[in-house]
Kinemage of the C-alpha trace (Angstrom):
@kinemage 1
@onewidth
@group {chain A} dominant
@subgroup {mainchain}
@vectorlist {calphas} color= white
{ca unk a 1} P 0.000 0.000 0.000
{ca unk a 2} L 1.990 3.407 -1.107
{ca unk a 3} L 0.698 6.468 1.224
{ca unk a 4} L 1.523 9.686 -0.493
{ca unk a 5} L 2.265 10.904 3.012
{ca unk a 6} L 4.932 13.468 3.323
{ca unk a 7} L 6.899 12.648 6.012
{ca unk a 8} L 8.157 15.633 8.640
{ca unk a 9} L 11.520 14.832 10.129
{ca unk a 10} L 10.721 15.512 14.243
{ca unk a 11} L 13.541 16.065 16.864
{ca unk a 12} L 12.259 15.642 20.412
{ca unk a 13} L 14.552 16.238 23.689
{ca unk a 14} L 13.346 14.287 26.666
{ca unk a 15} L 13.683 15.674 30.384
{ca unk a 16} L 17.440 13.691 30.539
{ca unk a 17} L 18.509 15.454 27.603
{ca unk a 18} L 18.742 12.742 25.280
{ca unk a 19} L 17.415 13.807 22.191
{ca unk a 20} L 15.186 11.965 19.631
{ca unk a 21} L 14.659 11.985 16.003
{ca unk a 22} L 11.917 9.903 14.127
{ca unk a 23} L 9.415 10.436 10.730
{ca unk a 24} L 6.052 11.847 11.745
{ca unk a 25} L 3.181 11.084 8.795
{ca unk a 26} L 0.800 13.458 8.167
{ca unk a 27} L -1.807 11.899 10.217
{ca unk a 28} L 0.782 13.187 13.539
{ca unk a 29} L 1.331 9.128 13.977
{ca unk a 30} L 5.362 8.347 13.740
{ca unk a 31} L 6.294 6.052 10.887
{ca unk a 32} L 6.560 2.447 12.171
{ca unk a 33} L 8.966 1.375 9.730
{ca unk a 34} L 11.183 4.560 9.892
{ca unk a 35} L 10.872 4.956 13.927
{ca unk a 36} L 11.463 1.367 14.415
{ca unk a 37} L 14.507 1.013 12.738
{ca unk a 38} L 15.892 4.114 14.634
{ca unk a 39} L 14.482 3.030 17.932
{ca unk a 40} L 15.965 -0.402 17.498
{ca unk a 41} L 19.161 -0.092 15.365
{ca unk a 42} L 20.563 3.395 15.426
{ca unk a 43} L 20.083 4.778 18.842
{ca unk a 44} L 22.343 3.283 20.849
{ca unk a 45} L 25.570 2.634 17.892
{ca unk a 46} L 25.274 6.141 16.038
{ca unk a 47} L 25.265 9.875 16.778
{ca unk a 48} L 22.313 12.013 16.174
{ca unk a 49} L 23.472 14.024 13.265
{ca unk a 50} L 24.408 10.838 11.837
{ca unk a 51} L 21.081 9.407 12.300
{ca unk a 52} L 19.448 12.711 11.270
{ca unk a 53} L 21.401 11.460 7.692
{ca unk a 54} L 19.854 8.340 8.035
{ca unk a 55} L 16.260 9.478 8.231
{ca unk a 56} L 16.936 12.400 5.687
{ca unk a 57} L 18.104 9.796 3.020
{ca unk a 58} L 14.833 7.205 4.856
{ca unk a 59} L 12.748 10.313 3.799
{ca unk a 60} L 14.334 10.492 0.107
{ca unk a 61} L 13.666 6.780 -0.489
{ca unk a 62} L 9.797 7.693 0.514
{ca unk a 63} L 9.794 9.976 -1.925
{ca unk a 64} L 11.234 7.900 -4.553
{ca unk a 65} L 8.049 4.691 -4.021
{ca unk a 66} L 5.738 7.589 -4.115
{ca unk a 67} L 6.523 8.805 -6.963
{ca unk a 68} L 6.827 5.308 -8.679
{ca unk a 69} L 3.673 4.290 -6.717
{ca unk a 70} L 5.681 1.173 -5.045
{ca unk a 71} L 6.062 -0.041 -1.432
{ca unk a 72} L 9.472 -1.486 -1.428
{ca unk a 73} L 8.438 -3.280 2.330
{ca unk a 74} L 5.371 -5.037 0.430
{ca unk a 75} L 7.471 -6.262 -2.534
{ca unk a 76} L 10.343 -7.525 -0.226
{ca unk a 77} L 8.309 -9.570 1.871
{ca unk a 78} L 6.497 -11.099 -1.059
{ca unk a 79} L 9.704 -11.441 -2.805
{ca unk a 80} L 10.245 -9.455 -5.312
{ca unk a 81} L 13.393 -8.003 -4.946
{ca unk a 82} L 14.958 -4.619 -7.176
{ca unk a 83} L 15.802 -5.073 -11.128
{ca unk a 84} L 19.048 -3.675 -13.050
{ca unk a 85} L 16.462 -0.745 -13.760
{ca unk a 86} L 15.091 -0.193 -10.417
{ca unk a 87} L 18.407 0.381 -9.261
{ca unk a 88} L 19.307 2.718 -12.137
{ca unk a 89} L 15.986 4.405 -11.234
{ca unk a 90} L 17.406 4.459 -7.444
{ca unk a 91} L 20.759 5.556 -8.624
{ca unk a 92} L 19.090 8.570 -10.828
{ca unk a 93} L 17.097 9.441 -7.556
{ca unk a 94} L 19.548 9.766 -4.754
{ca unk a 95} L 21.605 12.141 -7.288
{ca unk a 96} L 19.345 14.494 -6.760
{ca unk a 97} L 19.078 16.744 -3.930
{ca unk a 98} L 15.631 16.253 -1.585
{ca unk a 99} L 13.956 19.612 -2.477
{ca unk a 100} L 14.464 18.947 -6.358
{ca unk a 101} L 13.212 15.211 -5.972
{ca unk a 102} L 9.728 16.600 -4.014
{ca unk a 103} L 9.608 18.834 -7.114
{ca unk a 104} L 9.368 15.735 -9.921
C-alpha cells in the first residue's frame, strides 16, 4: 500500500537530555517502519546528526516509491526483490538533492 504521506523529520529532547529523532506522517502518527529502525538499530551505535542522515536519506527513499507508486516493504516480503532498472531508477534518484526530488 503506497501512502503519499509526506513525512516531517521531528527532533524531540526528553527531560534527561537525550534527544530523539523519528518520521512523523501526516496523520501526527510516527512512521513504524522509519521509527522502528531508529528506535531499534541506530540509537544506541550512532550519533544524532548521523542518524538525522539516516532518516533524511529514509525520507528520500519515501519519496522515490511515491513517486513510482511502489512499497518497497510489500514487494520484499512477497519477494520481489529490485531489477538492473530499479536500481538505475534508485541511482538517478539519490543524485538528486531532496527539495528537487519533491519537485518531480
Amino acid at each position: 500500500m503506497v501512502s503519499d504521506q509526506v513525512l516531517i523529520q521531528r527532533n524531540t529532547i526528553h527531560s534527561s537530555d537525550e534527544r530523539f529523532s523519528y518520521h512523523e506522517a501526516e496523520d501526527n502518527l510516527p512512521d513504524y517502519w522509519s521509527t522502528l529502525f531508529v528506535t531499534v538499530e541506530l540509537r544506541c551505535k550512532l550519533s544524532q546528526n548521523t542518524i538525522l542522515s539516516v532518516l533524511g536519506a529514509l525520507r528520500h527513499l519515501k519519496i522515490w516509491e511515491d513517486a513510482n507508486v511502489r512499497d518497497l516493504v510489500s514487494e520484499f516480503a512477497a519477494g520481489k526483490f529490485l531489477t538492473p532498472i530499479d536500481i538505475e531508477a534508485l541511482y538517478e534518484h539519490f543524485t538528486l538533492k531532496s527539495s528537487e526530488a519533491e519537485k518531480v
